[in-house]
N, C-alpha and C positions, 0 to 999 in steps of 0.2 A: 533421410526424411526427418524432418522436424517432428519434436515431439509434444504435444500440446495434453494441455491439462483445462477440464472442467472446471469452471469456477463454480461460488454458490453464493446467490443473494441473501442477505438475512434476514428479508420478509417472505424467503420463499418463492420470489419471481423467477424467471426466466433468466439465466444468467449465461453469459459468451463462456467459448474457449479460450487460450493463447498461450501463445509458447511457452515451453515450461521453462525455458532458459528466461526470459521476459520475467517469467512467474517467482522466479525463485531471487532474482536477482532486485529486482523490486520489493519481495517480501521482507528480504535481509536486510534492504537500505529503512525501510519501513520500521522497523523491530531495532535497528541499530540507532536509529533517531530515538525514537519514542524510550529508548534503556535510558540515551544521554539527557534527553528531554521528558521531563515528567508530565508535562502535556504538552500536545501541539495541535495547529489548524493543521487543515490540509495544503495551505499555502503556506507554510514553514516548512510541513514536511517535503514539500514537492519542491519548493524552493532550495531547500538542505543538499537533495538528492539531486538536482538538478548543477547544483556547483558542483555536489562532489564527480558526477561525472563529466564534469567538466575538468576542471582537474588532473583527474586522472585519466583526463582521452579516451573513456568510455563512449561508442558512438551506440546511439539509443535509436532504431529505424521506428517512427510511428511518432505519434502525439503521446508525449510522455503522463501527461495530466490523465488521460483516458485511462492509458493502461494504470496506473494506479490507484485512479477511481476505484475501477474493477477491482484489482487488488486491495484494498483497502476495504470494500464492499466484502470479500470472501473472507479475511481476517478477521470481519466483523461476527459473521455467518460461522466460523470456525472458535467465536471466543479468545482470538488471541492477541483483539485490541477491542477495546470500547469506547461507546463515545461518552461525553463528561457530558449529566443531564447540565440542562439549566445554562448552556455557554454558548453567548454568541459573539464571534463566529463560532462554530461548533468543534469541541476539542477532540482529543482521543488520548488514551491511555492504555499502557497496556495491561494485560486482566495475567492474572494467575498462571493461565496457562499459557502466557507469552512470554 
């Protein structure tokens, strides 16, 4: 059985579950962007991520953009990217404890 992981919103909303395989694999492509890139949109990021598994024949089941939202939304929530005030489009960075 699939094993799924609670996300968390960072205003505290209601936030989905999904695959922790999804979850973790996402989070790393997220985190391995953002080390290489000192900030990014979320259309660099997603874009990035989106070659790389391409690439590497990585098959992704779902709408890639969503699940990363999400992801992106609970790394927020967790401090381990932030967004750059003041940037439009809006950036992200990673914080301290990322």
């Amino acid at each position: 059985m699939e094993q799924r992981i609670q996300l968390k919103h960072p205003q505290g909303k209601k936030a989905v579950s999904i695959s922790k395989d999804k979850y973790e694999l996402l989070k790393t492509e997220t985190v391995k962007y953002l080390s290489k890139n000192p900030d990014g949109t979320f259309s660099d990021i997603s874009n990035t991520i989106a070659q790389n598994f391409k690439e590497k024949k990585i098959k992704f089941n779902g709408s890639l953009n969503w699940y990363l939202e999400w992801v992106k939304l609970d790394l927020e929530a967790k401090q381990i990217i932030a967004r750059v005030p003041k940037t439009s489009p809006q950036k992200y960075i990673l914080t301290k404890n990322g």
